[in-house]
N, C-alpha and C positions, 0 to 999 in steps of 0.2 A: 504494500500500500504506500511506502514512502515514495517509488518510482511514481505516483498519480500526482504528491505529494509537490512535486519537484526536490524532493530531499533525498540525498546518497552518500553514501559511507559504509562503513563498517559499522556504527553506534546504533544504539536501539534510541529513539524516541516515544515519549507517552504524551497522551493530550493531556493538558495543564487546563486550558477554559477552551469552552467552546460556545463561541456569540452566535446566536442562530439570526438573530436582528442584524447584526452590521457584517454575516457572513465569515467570522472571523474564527479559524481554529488556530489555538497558541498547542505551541510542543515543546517539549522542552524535556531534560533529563529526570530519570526516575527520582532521585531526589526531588525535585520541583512540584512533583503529586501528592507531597504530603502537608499537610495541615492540619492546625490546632484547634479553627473555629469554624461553627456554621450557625447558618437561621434556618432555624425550621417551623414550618406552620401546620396547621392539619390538625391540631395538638389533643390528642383522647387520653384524660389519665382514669386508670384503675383508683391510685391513691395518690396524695400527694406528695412529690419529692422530698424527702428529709436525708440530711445525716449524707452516709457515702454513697454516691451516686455513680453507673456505673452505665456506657452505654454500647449499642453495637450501632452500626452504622449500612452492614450490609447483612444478608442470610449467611450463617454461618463464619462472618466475623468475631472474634473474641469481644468479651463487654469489656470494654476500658474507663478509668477514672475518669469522671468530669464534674464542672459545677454548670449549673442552670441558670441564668438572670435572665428576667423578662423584659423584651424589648417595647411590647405592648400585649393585650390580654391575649389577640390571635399568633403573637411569634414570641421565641425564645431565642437565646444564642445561648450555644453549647462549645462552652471552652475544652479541650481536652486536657488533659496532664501531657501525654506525650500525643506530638502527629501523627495522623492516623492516614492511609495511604488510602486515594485516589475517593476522597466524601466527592461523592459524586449526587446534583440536584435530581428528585425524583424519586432517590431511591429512600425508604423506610428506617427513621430512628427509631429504637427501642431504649426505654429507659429501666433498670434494672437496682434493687438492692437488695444484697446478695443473691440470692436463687428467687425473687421475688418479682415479677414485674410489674412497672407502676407505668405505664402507660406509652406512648409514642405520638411521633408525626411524621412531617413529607420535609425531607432536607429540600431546602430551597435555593439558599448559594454556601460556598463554603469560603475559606481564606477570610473570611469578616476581621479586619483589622481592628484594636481599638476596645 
């Protein structure tokens, strides 16, 4: 696919953002896919977040450390402890403590600075 791309080399490339509005795919090296924050909306909780918080980001991703702050009642930003590779918009948060789940939403964007 890098040949359609106009990109060539020996190096692997992974997509970093992808602007469907202004046509714009960025690529960039495996390091460059990972990150600490996203916005997610959609937001269904079982219970509400307390204590240590813990989340996955795709099926079959491990739950990782996080904390919660609300951006407004419909979105949150979920800071990670460590980057977490390729949060990708669309795909389903789950929020977990310990063996317990307290509810999810729809990753929206990820990389949120700030």
């Amino acid at each position: 696919q890098r040949q359609r791309l106009g990109l060539g080399g020996p190096r692997s490339y992974y997509v970093v953002e992808l602007n469907s509005k202004d046509n714009i795919l960025v690529v960039g090296d495996d390091k460059d896919s990972y990150q600490k924050s996203l916005i997610a909306t959609g937001l269904n909780w079982i219970k509400k977040p307390t204590g240590n918080i813990k989340a996955t980001i795709r099926y079959g991703h491990p739950a990782n450390d996080c904390t919660i702050s609300y951006v407004n009642k419909d979105e949150i930003k979920v800071t990670f402890k460590k980057p977490q590779r390729a949060i990708t918009p669309g795909q389903s948060i789950v929020f977990y403590s310990g063996d317990e789940v307290l509810g999810g939403g729809v990753i929206e964007e990820s990389g949120i600075i700030g």
